[in-house]
C-alpha positions in Angstrom: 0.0 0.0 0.0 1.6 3.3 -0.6 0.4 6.7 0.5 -2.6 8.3 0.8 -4.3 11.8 1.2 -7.8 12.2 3.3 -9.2 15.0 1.4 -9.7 12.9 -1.9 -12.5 11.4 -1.4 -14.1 14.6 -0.1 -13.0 16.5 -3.5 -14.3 13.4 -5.6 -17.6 13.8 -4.1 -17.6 17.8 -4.7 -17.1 17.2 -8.3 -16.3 20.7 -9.7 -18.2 21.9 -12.7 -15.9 23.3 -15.9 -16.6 24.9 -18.9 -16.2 22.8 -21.8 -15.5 25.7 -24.6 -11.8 24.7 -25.1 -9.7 22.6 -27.4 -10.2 19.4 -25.6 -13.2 18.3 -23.8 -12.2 19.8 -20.4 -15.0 18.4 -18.4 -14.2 14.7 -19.7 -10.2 14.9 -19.3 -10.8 16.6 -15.5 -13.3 13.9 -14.7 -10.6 11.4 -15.9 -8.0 12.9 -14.2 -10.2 12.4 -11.0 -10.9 8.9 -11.9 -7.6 8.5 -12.0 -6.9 10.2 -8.5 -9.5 8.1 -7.1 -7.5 4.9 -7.9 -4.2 5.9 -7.1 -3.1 6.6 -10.8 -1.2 9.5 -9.5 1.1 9.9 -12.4 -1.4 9.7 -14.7 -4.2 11.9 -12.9 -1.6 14.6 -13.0 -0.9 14.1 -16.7 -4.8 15.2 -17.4 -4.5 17.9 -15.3 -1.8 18.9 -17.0 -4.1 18.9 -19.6 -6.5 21.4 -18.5 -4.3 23.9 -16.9 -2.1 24.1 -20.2 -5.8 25.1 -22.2 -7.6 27.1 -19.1 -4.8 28.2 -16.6 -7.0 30.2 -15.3 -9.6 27.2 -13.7 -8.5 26.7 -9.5 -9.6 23.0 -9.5 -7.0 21.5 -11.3 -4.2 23.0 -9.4 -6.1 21.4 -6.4 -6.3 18.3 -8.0 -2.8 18.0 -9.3 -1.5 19.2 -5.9 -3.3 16.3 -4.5 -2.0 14.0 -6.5 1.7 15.5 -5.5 1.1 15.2 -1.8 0.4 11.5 -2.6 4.0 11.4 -4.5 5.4 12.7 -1.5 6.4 16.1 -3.0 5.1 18.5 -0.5 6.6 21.8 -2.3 5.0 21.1 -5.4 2.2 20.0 -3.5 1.9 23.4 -1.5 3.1 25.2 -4.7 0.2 23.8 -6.4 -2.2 24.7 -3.9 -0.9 28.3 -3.3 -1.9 28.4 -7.3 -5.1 27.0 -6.9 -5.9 29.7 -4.0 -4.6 32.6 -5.9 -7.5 32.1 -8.5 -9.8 31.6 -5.8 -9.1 32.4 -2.2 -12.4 30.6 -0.7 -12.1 27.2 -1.7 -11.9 25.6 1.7 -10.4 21.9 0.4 -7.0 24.1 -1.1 -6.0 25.1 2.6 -6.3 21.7 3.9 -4.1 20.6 0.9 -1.5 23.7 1.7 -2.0 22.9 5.1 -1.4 19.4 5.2 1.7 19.9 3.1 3.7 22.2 4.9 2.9 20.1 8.1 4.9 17.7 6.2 7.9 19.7 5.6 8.0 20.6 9.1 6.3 24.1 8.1 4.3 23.6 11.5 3.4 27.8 11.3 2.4 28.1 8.2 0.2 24.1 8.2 -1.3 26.8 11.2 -2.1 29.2 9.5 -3.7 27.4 6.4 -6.2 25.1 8.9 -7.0 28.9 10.7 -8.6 29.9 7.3 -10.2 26.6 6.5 -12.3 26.9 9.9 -12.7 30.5 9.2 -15.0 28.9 6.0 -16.2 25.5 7.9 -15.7 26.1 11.7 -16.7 22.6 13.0 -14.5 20.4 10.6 -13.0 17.6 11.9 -10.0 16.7 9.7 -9.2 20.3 9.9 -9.4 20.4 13.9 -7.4 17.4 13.9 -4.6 18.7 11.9 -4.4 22.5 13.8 -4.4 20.3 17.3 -1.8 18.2 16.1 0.6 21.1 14.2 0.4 23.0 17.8 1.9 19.8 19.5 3.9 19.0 16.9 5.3 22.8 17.3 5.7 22.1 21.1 2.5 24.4 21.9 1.0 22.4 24.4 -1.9 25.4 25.3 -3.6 25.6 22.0 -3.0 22.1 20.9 -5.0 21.4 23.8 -7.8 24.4 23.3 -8.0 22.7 19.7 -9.0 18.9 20.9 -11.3 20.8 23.3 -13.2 22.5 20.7 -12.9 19.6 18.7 -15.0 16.9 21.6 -17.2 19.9 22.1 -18.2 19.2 18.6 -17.7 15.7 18.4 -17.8 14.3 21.9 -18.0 10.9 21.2 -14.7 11.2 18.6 -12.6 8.7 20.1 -9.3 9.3 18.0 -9.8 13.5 19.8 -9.0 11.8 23.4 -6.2 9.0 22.3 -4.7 12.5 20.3 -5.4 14.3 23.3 -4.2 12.1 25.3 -1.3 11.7 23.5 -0.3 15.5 24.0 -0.9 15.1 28.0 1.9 12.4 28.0 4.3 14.7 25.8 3.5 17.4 28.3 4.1 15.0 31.2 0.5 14.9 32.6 0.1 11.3 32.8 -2.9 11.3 34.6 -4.8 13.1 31.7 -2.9 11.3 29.5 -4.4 8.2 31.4 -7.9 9.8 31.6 -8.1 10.2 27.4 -6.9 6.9 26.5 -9.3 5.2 28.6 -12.0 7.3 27.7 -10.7 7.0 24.0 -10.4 2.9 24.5 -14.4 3.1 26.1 -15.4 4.7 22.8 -13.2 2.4 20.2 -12.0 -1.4 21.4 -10.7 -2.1 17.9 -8.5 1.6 18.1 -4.7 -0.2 18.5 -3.2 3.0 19.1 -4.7 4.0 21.8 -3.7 0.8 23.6 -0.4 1.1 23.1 -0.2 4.4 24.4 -1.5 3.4 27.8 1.0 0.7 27.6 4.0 3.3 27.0 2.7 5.0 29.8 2.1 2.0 31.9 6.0 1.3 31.4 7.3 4.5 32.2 5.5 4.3 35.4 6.8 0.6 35.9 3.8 -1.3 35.6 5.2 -4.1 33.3 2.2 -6.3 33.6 -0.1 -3.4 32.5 1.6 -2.4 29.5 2.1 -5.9 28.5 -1.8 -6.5 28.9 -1.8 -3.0 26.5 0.9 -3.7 23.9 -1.1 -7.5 23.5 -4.2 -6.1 22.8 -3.3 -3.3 20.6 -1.2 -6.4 18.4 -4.3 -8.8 18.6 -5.9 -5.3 16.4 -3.4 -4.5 14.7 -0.5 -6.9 14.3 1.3 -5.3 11.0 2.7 -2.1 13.7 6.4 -3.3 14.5 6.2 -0.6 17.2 4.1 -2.9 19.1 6.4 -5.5 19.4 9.5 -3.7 20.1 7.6 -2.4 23.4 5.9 -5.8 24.4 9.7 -6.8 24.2 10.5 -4.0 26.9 7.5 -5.3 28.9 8.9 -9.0 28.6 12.0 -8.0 29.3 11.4 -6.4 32.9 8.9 -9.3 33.4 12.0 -11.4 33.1 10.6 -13.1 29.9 13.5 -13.1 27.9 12.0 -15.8 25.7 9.1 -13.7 25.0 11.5 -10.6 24.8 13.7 -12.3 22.1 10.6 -13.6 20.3 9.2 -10.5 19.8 12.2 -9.0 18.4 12.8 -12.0 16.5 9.7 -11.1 14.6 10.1 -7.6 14.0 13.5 -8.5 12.3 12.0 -11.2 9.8 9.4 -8.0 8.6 11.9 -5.7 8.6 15.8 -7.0 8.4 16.7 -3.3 8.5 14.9 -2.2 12.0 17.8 -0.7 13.9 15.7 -0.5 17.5 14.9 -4.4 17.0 18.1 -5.1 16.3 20.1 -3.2 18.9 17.8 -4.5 21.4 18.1 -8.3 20.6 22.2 -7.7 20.7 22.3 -6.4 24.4 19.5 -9.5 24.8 21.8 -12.0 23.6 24.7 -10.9 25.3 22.7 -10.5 28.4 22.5 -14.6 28.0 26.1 -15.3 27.0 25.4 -15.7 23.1 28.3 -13.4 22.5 28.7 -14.2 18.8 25.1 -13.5 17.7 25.0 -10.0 19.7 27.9 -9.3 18.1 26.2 -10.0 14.5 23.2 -7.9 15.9 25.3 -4.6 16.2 27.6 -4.9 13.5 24.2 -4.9 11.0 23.1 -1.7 13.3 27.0 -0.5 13.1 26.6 -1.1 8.8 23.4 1.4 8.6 24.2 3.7 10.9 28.3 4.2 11.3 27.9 6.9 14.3 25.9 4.5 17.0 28.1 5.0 19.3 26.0 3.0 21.6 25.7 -0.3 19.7 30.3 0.6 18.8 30.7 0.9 22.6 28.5 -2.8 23.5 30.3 -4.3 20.4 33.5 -3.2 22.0 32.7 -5.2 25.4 31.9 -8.3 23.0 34.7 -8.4 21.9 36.9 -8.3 24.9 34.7 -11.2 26.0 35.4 -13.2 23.0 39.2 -12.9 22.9 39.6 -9.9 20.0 41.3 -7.4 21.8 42.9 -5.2 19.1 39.2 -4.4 17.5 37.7 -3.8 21.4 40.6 -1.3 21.2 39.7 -0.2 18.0 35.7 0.4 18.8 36.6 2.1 22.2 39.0 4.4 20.1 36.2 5.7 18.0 33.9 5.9 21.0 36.4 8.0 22.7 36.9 10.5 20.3 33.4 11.7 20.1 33.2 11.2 24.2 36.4 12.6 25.5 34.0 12.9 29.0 33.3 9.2 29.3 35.5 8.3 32.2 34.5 4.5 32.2 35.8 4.3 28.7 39.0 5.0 29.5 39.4 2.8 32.4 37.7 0.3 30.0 40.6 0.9 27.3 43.1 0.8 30.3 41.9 -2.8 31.2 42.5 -4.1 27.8 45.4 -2.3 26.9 46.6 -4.5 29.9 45.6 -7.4 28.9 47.2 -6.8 25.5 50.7 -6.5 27.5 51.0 -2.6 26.5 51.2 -1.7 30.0 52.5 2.1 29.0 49.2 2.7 27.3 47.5 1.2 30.1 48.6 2.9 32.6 48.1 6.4 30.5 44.4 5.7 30.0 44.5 4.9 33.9 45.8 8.1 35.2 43.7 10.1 32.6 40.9 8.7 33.2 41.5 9.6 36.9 42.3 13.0 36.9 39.7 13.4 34.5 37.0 11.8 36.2 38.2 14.8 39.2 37.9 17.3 37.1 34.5 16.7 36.0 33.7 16.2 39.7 34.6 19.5 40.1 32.9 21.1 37.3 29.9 19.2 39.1 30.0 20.8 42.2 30.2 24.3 40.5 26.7 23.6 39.2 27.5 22.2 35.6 25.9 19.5 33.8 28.2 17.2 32.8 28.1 14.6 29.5 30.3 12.8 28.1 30.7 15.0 24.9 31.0 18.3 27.3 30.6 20.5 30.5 27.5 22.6 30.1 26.4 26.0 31.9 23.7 25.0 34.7 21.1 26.7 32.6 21.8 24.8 29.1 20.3 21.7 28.4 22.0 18.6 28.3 21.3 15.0 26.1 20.5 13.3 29.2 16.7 12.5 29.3 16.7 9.9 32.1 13.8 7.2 31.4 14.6 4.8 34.3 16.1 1.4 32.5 15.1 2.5 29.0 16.1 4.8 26.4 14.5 6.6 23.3 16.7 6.1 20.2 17.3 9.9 19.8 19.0 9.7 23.3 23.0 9.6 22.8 23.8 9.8 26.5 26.9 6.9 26.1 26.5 6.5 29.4 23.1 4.7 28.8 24.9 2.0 26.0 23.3 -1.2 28.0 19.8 0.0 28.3 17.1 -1.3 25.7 15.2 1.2 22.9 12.1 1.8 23.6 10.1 2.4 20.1 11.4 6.4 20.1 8.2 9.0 21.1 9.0 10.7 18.0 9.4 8.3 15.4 5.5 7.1 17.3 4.6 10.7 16.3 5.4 11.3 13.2 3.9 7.9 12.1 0.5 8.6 14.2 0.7 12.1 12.4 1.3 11.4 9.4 -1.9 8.8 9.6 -4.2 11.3 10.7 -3.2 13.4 8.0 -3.4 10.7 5.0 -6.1 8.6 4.2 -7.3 6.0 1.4 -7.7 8.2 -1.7 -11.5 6.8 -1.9 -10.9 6.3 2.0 -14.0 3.8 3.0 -13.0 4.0 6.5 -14.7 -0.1 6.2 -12.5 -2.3 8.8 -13.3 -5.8 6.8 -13.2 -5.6 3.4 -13.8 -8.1 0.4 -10.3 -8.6 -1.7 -10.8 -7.0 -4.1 -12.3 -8.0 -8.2 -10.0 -9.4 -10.7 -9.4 -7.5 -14.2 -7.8 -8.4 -17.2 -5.2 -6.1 -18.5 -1.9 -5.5 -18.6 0.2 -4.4 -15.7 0.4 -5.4 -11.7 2.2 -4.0 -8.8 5.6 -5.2 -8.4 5.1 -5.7 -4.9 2.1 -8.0 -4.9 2.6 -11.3 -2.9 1.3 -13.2 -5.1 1.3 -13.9 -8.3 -1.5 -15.4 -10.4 0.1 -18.0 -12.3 -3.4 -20.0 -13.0 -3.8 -18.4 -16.4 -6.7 -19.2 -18.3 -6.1 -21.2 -21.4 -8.3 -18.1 -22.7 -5.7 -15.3 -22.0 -3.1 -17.9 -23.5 -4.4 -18.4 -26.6 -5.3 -14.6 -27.2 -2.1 -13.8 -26.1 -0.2 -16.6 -28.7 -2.7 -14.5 -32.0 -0.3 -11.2 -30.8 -2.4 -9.1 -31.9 -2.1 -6.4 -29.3 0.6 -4.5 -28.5 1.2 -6.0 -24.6 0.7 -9.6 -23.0 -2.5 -9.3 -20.7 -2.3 -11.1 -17.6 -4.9 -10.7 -15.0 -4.7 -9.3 -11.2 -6.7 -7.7 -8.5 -3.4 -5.7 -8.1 -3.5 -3.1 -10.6 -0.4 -0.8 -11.0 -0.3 3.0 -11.4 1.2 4.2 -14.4 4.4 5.6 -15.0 4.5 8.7 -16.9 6.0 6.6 -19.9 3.7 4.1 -19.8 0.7 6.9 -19.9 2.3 8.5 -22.8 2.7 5.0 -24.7 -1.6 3.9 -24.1 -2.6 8.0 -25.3 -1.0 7.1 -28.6 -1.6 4.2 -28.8 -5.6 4.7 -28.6 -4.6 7.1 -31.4 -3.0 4.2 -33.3 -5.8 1.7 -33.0 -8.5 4.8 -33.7 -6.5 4.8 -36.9 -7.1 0.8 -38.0 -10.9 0.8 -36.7 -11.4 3.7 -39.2 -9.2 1.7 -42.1 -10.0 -1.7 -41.4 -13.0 -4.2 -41.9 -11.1 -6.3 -39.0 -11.9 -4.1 -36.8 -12.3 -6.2 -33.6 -9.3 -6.7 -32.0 -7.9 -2.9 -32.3 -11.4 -2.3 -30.6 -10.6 -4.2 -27.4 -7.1 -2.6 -27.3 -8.3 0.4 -27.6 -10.5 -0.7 -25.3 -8.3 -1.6 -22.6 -6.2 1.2 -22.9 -8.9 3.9 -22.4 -9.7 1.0 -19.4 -5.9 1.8 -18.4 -6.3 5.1 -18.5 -9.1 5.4 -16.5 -11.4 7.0 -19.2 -14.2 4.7 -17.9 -17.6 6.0 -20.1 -15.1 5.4 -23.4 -13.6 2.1 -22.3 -17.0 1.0 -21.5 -18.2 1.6 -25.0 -15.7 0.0 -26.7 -16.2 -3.3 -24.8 -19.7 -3.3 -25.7 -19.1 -2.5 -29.6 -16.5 -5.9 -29.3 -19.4 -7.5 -27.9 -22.0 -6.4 -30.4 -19.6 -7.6 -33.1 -18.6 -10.8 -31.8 -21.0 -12.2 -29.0 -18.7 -14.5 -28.2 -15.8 -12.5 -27.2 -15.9 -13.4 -23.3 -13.1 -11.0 -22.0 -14.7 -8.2 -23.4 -17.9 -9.4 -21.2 -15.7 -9.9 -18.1 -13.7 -6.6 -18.5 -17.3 -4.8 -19.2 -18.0 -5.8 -16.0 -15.2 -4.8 -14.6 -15.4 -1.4 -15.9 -19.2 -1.1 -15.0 -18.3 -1.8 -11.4 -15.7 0.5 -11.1 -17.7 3.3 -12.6 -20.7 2.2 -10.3 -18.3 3.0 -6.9 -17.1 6.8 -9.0 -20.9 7.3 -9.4 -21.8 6.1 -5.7 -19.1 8.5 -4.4 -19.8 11.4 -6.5 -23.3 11.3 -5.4 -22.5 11.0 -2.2 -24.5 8.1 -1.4 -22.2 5.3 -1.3 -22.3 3.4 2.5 -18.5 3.1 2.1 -18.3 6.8 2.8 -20.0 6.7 6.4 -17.0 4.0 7.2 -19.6 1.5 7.8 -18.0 -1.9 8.8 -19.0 -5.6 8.1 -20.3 -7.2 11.4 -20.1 -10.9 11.9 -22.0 -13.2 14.1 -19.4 -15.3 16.4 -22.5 -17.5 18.0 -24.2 -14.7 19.9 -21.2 -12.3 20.2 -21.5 -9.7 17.1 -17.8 -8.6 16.2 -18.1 -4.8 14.3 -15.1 -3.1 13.0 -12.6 -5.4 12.4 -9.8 -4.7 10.7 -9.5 -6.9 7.6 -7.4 -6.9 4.0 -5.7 -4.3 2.4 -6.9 -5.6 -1.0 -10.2 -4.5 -1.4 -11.9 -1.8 -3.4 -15.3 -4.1 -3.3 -17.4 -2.9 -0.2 -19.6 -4.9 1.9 -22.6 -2.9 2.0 -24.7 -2.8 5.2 -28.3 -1.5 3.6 -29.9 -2.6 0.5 -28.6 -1.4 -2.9 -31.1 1.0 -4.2 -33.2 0.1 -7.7 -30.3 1.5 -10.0 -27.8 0.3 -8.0 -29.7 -3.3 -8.4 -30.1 -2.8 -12.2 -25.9 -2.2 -12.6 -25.5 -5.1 -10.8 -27.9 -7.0 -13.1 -26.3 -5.9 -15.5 -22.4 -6.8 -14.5 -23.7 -10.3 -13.2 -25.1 -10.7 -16.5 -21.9 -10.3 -18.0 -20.2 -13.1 -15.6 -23.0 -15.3 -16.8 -22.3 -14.8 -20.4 -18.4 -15.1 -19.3 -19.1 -18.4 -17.5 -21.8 -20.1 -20.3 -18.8 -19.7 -22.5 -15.8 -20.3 -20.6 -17.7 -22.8 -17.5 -13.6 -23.3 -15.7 -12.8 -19.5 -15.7 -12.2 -18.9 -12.2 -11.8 -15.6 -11.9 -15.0 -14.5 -13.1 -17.1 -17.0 -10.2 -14.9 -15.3 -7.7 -15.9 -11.7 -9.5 -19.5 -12.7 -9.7 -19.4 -13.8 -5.8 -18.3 -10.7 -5.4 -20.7 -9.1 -6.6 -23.6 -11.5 -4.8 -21.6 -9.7 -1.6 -22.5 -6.4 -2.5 -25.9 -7.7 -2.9 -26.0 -9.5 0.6 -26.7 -12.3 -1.2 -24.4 -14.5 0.6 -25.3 -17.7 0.1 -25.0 -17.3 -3.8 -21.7 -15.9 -3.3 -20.7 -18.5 -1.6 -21.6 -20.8 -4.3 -19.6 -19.0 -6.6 -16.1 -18.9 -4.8 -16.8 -23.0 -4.4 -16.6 -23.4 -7.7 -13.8 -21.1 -8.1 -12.6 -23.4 -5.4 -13.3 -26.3 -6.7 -11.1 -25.2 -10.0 -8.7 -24.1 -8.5 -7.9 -25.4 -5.1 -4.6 -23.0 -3.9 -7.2 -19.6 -4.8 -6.1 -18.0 -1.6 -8.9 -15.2 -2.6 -11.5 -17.3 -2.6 -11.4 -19.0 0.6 -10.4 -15.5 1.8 -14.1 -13.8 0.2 -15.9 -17.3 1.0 -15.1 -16.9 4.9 -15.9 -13.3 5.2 -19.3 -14.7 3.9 -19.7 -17.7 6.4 -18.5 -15.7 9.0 -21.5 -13.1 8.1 -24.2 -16.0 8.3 -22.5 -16.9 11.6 -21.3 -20.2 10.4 -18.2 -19.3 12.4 -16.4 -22.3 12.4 -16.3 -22.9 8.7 -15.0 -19.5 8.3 -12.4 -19.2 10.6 -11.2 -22.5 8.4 -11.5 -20.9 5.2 -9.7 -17.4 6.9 -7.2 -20.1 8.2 -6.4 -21.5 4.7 -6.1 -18.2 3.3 -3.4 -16.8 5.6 -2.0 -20.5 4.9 -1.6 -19.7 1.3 -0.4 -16.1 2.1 -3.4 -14.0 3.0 -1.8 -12.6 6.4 -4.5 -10.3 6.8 -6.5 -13.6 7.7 -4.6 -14.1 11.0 -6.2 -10.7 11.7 -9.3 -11.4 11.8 -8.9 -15.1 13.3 -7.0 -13.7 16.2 -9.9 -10.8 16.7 -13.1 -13.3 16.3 -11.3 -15.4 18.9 -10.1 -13.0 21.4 -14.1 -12.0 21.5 
């Protein structure tokens, strides 16, 4: 999953109004670029907004766009630059200082992210996201009053908003009022169970207060919620730890490790762990991978340095403690630690030199002590300066570089916590449902998937193969449910080549084939309306041209969830989640896959939101009477009996998708969201179980939540 920004979905439902006197349609290439937006396209949306500022500079909304699309690329400047643009033709559009807002917030610009959400409440003075973002810019800008005034207002508004008390909260503890801190994360935890981060803030503060069974009891719950946060289990470690469950300790940091080989805190934390048991070796693997990333921890150089004294390597103890000493000519142990082995090396000289300076040194400082002066080991400081010695009783934070702290554990560091926690409030899912158990999402043929997907779909229809053998289009389709955003070059290449295949349509009898390409690249390009009429002039020549029925239906869906969002009316919106009957316990909100874009839908479709899905069933059917083994388009049409409520039907689709293909992860996935919906619990906690088996982790989720119930 990549990044996200919360106000998309917002503008997609706004839906701007152009003129369309131009040289392009401008109303058609904005509404594509905003199709485009909407699925993550953000290369490509930009590209059509391109499009309409070249033509009508003068127009505000696709600056806004665009700069959307640029906060979602992670370039903040051209983000804000875009935005400052789009307010300079029209100074009242409320969505643009959100965008500038949440931009320079992101570049650190904490006064002017300020000063942007003070004019967006000046328009709209009880909005939420905005609230959220001015409360968290005055923490973040170490204002503790107003950020605090701002969550106020905020609850006054909204005082059942549970994510106003865990932030809220979570400014208490900064300010080092841990009994409001306490207070809002309780009251936040009352209003949300299935809200991870406000567990694991109580459990921070539960440690820093010593009550290792408490934040243990915390950091367990918030990873039964949400166990994809490595944060989590670097600080049930720390609980472990003082619980003397060194097992459990290295178990935890075992794990983070596997996800993520590069975590320094995980790994600096596992070294001082396995030295603590004798497994000298291994700890000295552990910091040398924390030494390779980061060359200046002068922390893990230091514990490395007592490894290897233990071990027998003298001369590269000496060596570490050399470079330790030079950026902590105050550390007075290290010197009588270089003394020691300088002994044992037989350089008695040097030995007894590191002695006596580290003797009359450590007098020296004694002094400087009693005159009122803070003393590090980098320097003496003035009793009123401020010295890098926060002192959190058996832990550190990973920004502390007091050397004299080298053997304590990391604790998961407050800011790094931040600026992730941050940085989610301020992002969202471009068409952010807010729905905590999704369907995985429908499958499309076409010709490009994210590099990153686990899995692969290898089961390729003999269908696809034998198009794919005529080579008659430009690309090998392959089908996924894991489309890819476009690269600029790979935009450029489908705009000509719709061009290219307009040409043969309007110089060929054999017109077919260039159809569906063209087809699939207006499909690609998210030009929806076109792509859909394409399909159905393949289909009107050959009836029996079944991809064109399947992507058809594919298309139709897609442009069913624009419509429902434009329109305001979609249930996705109000964050509705799926809620499953567990025998007589009802389980709401829980957090499911990261796959979907198909929504469970908690009321009944409407009677043209029935007739579309007529109409895209239909088009399975027609797949299915032609092509009775093609999996993909039983676990499509299941899908689709989902967003009907029909789950029964659905279920009798992904068995046959099952029953073709026995390794379709998806399926059993889809198929035990449904049982678990009737309350046939068992059967789907087996299907979730055999999903995660064949590499659904998200499963594990859910299993782990229904149980814990």
């Amino acid at each position: 999953m990549r990044r996200f920004f919360f106000l998309v979905l917002t503008l997609i439902l706004t839906g701007f109004a152009v003129s369309v006197h131009s040289q392009i349609n401008v109303d058609r290439v904005l509404a594509n670029g905003r199709n485009a937006l909407y699925f993550e396209d953000y290369i490509l949306s930009i590209q059509y907004f391109n499009q309409v500022i070249r033509v009508k500079p003068y127009l505000p909304e696709p600056y806004l766009f665009r700069a959307m699309a640029k906060f979602n690329l992670d370039d903040y400047q051209g983000a804000e630059n875009d935005a400052t643009l789009c307010l300079e033709r029209n100074p009242f559009l409320f969505y643009a200082y959100q965008c500038r807002g949440a931009a320079r917030q992101s570049m650190g610009n904490y006064q002017g992210a300020i000063e942007d959400y003070q004019s967006a409440l000046k328009i709209r003075q009880e909005d939420r996201q905005s609230l959220v973002n001015l409360g968290i810019a005055y923490l973040q800008s170490k204002n503790y009053d107003e950020s605090e005034k701002t969550f106020d207002l905020l609850l006054k508004y909204q005082p059942r908003y549970s994510r106003a008390y865990m932030l809220r909260g979570a400014m208490f503890a900064e300010k080092g009022d841990t009994s409001r801190a306490f207070t809002d994360f309780e009251k936040a935890i009352d209003l949300d169970k299935y809200y991870a981060p406000s567990y694991a803030q109580r459990g921070l503060l539960y440690l820093q207060r010593s009550d290792y069974q408490g934040a243990l009891e915390d950091f367990n719950q918030a990873i039964k919620i949400d166990d994809q946060n490595i944060g989590f289990f670097i600080n049930r470690g720390l609980a472990r730890y003082y619980l003397n469950d060194f097992r459990g300790a290295m178990s935890d940091y075992d794990q983070v490790i596997t996800r993520d080989p590069q975590n320094l805190v995980a790994r600096f934390n596992r070294g001082l762990l396995r030295a603590q048991v004798g497994d000298d070796n291994r700890a000295i693997d552990d910091f040398n991978e924390v030494i390779k990333q980061e060359p200046d921890n002068f922390m893990a150089i230091y514990n490395r340095a007592i490894l290897k004294e233990q071990t027998g390597d003298y001369r590269g103890a000496q060596a570490d403690l050399n470079t330790v000493l030079v950026e902590y000519p105050n550390f007075v142990p290290g010197f009588y630690y270089r003394s020691e082995i300088k002994r044992k090396m037989g350089d008695t000289k040097g030995a007894d030199r590191d002695y006596w300076y580290a003797y009359d040194l450590e007098q020296n400082l004694r002094k400087e002590r009693e005159k009122g002066k803070q003393v590090t080991g980098k320097e003496v400081l003035d009793s009123g300066a401020v010295a890098d010695n926060k002192d959190i009783d058996k832990t550190r934070e990973k920004s502390d570089k007091n050397i004299e702290k080298f053997n304590r554990l990391v604790v998961y560091d407050k800011d790094e916590q931040q600026q992730s926690r941050y940085k989610s409030e301020l992002r969202g899912r471009v068409q952010d449902k807010q729905v905590k158990v999704d369907l995985i999402s429908q499958f499309v043929i076409t010709y490009y998937e994210k590099d990153e997907a686990l899995r692969k779909y290898t089961h390729l229809d003999r269908l696809l193969e034998e198009y794919n053998n005529r080579m008659v289009l430009k690309l090998q389709l392959k089908i996924t449910n894991n489309e890819a955003a476009l690269t600029d070059d790979q935009a450029e290449f489908h705009f000509r080549s719709i061009d290219d295949y307009s040409l043969l349509i309007e110089k060929s009898e054999k017109k077919l084939d260039a159809l569906f390409g063209r087809a699939l690249d207006f499909m690609i390009l998210q030009d929806l309306a076109e792509a859909q009429a394409d399909l159905t002039r393949v289909i009107d020549l050959d009836s029996r041209f079944a991809m064109a029925y399947f992507d058809r239906a594919v298309v139709r869906y897609k442009q069913m969830e624009l419509d429902s969002y434009n329109s305001g009316t979609s249930e996705s919106t109000t964050g509705l989640s799926l809620n499953l009957q567990s025998g007589k316990k009802t389980v709401s909100g829980i957090p499911g896959a990261q796959y979907a874009t198909t929504k469970i839908q908690e009321t009944n479709p409407d009677t043209k939101k029935m007739y579309e899905l007529d109409l895209i069933i239909k088009d399975y059917d027609s797949v299915l009477k032609m092509n009775p083994d093609f999996i993909y388009a039983y676990f499509n049409r299941g899908n689709m009996r989902c967003v009907q409520k029909d789950f029964r039907t659905a279920i009798l689709d992904y068995n046959e998708a099952i029953k073709r293909e026995p390794d379709f992860a998806e399926a059993y996935f889809n198929r035990g969201l449904s049982r678990l919906y009737l309350g046939d619990t068992q059967r789907g906690i087996e299907d979730l179980s055999k999903a995660g088996e064949l590499g659904i982790v998200d499963a594990y989720n859910i299993i782990k939540r229904m149980s814990s119930e």
